[in-house]
C-alpha positions in Angstrom: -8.0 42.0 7.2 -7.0 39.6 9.7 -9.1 36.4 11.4 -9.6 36.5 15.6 -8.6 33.2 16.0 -9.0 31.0 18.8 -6.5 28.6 18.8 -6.3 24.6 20.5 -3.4 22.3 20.8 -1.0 20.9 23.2 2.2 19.2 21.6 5.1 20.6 20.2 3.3 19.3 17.4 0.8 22.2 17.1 3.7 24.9 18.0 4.0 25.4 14.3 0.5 26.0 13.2 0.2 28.4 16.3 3.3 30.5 14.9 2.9 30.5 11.4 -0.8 31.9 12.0 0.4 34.6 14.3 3.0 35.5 11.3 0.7 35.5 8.7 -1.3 38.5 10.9 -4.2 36.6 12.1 -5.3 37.9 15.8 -5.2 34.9 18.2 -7.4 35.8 21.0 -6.7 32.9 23.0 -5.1 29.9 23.1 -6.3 26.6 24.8 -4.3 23.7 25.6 -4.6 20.9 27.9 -3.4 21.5 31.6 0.4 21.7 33.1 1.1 17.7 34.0 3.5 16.6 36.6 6.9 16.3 34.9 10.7 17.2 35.8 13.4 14.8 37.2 11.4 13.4 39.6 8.1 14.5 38.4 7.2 16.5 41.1 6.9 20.1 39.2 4.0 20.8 36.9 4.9 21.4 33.1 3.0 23.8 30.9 2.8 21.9 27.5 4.7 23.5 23.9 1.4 25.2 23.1 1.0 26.8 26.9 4.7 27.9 26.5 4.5 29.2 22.6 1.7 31.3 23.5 3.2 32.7 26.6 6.2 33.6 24.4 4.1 35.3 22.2 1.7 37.1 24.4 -1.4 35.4 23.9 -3.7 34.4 26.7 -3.7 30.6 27.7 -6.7 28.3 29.5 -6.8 24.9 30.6 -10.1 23.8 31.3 -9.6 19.8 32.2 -12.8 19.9 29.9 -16.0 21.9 28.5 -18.3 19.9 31.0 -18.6 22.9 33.1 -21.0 26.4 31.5 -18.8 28.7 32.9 -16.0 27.3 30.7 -18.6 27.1 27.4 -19.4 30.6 28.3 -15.7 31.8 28.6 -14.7 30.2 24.9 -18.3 32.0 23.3 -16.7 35.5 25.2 -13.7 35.6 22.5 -15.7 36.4 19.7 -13.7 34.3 17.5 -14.5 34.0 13.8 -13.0 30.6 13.9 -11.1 28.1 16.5 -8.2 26.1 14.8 -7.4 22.8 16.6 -3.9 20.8 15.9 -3.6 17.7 18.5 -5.8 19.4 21.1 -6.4 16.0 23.0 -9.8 16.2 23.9 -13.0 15.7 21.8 -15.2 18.9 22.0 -18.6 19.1 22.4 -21.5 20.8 20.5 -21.0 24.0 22.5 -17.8 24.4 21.5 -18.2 23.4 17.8 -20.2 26.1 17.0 -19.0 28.1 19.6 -17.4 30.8 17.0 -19.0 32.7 13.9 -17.2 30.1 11.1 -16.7 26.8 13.5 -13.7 24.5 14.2 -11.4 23.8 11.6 -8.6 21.0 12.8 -5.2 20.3 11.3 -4.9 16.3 11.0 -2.0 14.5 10.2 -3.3 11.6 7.8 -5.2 11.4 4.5 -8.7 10.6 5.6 -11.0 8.8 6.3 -7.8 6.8 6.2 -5.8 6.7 10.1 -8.9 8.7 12.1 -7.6 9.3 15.6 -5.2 9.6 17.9 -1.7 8.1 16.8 -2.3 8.2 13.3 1.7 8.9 12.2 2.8 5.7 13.8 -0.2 3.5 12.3 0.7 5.0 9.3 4.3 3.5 9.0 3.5 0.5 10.7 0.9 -0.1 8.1 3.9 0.3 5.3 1.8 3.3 3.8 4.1 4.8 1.3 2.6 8.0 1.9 0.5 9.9 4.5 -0.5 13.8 4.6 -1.6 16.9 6.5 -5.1 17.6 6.1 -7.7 20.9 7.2 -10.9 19.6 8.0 -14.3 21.5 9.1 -14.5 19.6 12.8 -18.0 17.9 13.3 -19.3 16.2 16.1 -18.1 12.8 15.2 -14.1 11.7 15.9 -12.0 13.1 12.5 -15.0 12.8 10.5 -15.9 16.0 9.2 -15.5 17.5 5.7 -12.3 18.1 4.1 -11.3 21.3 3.1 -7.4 21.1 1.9 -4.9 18.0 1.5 -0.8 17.9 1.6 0.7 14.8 0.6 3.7 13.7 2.3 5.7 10.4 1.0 6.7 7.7 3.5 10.5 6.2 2.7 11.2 2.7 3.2 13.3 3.3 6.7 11.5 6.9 7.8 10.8 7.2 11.0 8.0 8.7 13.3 9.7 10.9 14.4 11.0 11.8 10.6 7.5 11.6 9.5 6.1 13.7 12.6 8.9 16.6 11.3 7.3 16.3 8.2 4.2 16.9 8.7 4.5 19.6 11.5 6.5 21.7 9.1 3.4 21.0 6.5 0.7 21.7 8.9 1.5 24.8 9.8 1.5 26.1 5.8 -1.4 24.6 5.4 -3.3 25.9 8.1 -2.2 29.4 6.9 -3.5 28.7 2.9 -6.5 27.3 4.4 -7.5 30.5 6.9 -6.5 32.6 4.0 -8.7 31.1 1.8 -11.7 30.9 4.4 -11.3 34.4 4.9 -11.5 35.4 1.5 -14.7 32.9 1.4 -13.4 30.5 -1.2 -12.0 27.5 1.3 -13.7 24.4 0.1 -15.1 21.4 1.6 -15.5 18.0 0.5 -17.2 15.7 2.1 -15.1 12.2 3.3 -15.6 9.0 1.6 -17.3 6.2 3.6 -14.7 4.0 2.2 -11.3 3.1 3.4 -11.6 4.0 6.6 -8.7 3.1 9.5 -9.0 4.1 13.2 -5.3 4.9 14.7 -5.9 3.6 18.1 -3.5 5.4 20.7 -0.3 3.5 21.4 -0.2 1.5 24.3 3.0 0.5 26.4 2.0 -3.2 25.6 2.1 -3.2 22.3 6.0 -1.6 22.2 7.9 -5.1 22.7 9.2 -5.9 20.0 7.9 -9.8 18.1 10.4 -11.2 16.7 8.2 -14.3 15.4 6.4 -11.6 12.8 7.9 -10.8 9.6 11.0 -8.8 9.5 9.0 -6.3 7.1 6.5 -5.9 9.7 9.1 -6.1 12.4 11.0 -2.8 10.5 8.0 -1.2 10.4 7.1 -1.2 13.7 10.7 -0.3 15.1 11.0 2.6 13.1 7.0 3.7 13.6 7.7 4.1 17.5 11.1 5.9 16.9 12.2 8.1 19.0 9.4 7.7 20.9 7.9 5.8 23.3 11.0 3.4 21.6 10.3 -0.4 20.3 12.2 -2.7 22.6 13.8 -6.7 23.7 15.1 -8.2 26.1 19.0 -9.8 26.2 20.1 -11.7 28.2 22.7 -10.7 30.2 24.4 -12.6 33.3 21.3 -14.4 33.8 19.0 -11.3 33.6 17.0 -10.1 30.8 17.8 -6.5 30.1 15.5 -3.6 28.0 17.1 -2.9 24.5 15.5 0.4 23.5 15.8 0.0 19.3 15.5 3.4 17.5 16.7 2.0 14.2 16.9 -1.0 11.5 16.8 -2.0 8.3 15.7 -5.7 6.9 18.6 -7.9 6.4 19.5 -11.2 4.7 20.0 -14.4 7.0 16.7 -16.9 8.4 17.2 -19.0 11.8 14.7 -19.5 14.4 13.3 -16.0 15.3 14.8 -14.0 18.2 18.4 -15.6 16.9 21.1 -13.5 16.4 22.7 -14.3 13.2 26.3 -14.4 12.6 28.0 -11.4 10.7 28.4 -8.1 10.7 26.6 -5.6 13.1 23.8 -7.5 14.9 21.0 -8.8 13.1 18.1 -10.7 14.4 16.2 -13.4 12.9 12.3 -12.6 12.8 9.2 -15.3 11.6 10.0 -14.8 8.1 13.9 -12.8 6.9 15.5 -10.9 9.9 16.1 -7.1 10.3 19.8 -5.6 11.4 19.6 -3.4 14.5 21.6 0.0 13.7 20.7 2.1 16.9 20.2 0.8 20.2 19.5 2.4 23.6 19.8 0.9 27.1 17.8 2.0 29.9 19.9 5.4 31.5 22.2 5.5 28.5 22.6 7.6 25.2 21.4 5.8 21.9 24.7 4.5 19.9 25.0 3.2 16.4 24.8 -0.1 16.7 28.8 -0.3 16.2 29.0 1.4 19.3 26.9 -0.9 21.4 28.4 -3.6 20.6 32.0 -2.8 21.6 30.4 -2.0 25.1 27.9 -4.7 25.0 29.2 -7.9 22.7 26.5 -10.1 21.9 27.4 -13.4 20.1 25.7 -15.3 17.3 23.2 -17.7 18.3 22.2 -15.3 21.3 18.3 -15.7 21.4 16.6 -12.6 22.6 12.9 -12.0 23.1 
């Protein structure tokens, strides 16, 4: 037998999850994502997200209700007759009506080991934390934000210089496995659930373009961290100085280096490594606004930058 499935996501993210369920048989009545957003070259054309395209591609209806506020919307999801709705980076928070809006309830692919990272950008708190290790988990959604019971865990390691976007590979590919053990198991009435612990627990806050310049007065470790937690995107970045301007320097890669000097100094050597509060971190890929990223060898051939430089 096979589960009607309703299925909720947006990001390219939740693309695997979406597929592998479809593979392993499952019916997927319908899946939800979260409106087409202005995008394109000049951002003038509306874009359907991954999940709106994915399900198109596989014949599978699509809605995008901006929200559930509205009955006719609640009324819509309950005419599916889903056994269960499986969520993966959705983007909203759904209400009551929706919760229990199918015979066995919301079960939400989240990448982090609770109650540890609940929220929205848990991958990049993660490694900007310096967790050595994160995970995929299933959880039975509840009315509070990632804090429902726990049915099955993956376990991913964090290396020393991964990156988000390393780490969000990662733990796509993982999700969409474990989705698939997890609806098998609920199906055959054996998925477990274990409550979360009241201890340890992080919030991931969203990322905010403010919080993306790079400080060179923390410590290099912490400096690392956050580089390679926002690579490839939204992209840690300085300013440098260049014929009396200060110019964006997208970094999308580093690794702690030897060398101390007032931070924001570039130290003398090879490649181009910076001074930070405590230690300093060499630069290895670098990205100016309108250009390709280039190894950091690269870069500099078009861009020398001198020791002693102080960027900010």
């Amino acid at each position: 037998m096979a589960l009607r499935i309703i299925f909720m996501g947006t990001p390219e993210f939740s693309v695997p999850t979406l597929t592998a369920l479809a593979e392993a048989g499952h019916t997927i009545v319908a899946a939800y994502s979260q409106p087409p957003r202005p995008g394109g070259r000049r951002g003038l054309e509306l874009q359907k997200s991954p999940v709106h395209q994915a399900a198109e591609r596989l014949g599978i209806p699509v809605l995008t209700p901006p929200n559930f506020q509205a009955e006719e919307d609640r009324a819509a999801f309950r005419v599916f007759d889903a056994d269960v709705a499986v969520v993966v980076a959705y983007g909203l928070l759904l209400p009551e009506a929706i919760l229990t809006g199918t015979k066995l309830g919301c079960y939400n692919g989240h990448a982090s080991l609770l109650p540890r990272w609940r929220g929205a950008a848990p991958i990049q708190r993660a490694i900007m934390a310096g967790d050595a290790e994160t995970g995929m988990m299933v959880m039975k959604m509840d009315k509070g934000l990632d804090t429902g019971p726990v049915a099955l865990t993956r376990r991913v390691a964090i290396g020393a210089d991964t990156t988000g976007g390393e780490l969000h590979d990662a733990l796509m590919d993982a999700g969409g496995k474990l989705m698939v053990e997890a609806m098998a198991r609920l199906e055959a009435g054996d998925l477990p659930l274990t409550p979360q612990s009241g201890d340890g627990v992080l919030y991931a806050a969203k990322i905010d373009k403010g919080e993306t310049r790079i400080d060179f007065s923390r410590p290099a470790a912490e400096v690392h961290n956050h580089i390679r937690a926002l690579s490839p995107f939204p992209g840690a970045w300085f300013e440098l100085p260049v014929a009396g301007k200060a110019e964006r320097i997208k970094v999308l890669g580093s690794r702690l280096a030897g060398g101390s000097a007032t931070a924001g100094t570039v130290l003398a050597g090879d490649g181009l490594a910076i001074a930070c509060g405590e230690g300093a971190v060499s630069l290895t890929r670098l990205q100016k606004a309108g250009a390709k990223p280039l190894d950091v060898a690269d870069f500099l051939r078009g861009t020398p930058i001198a020791a002693g430089t102080m960027v900010s």
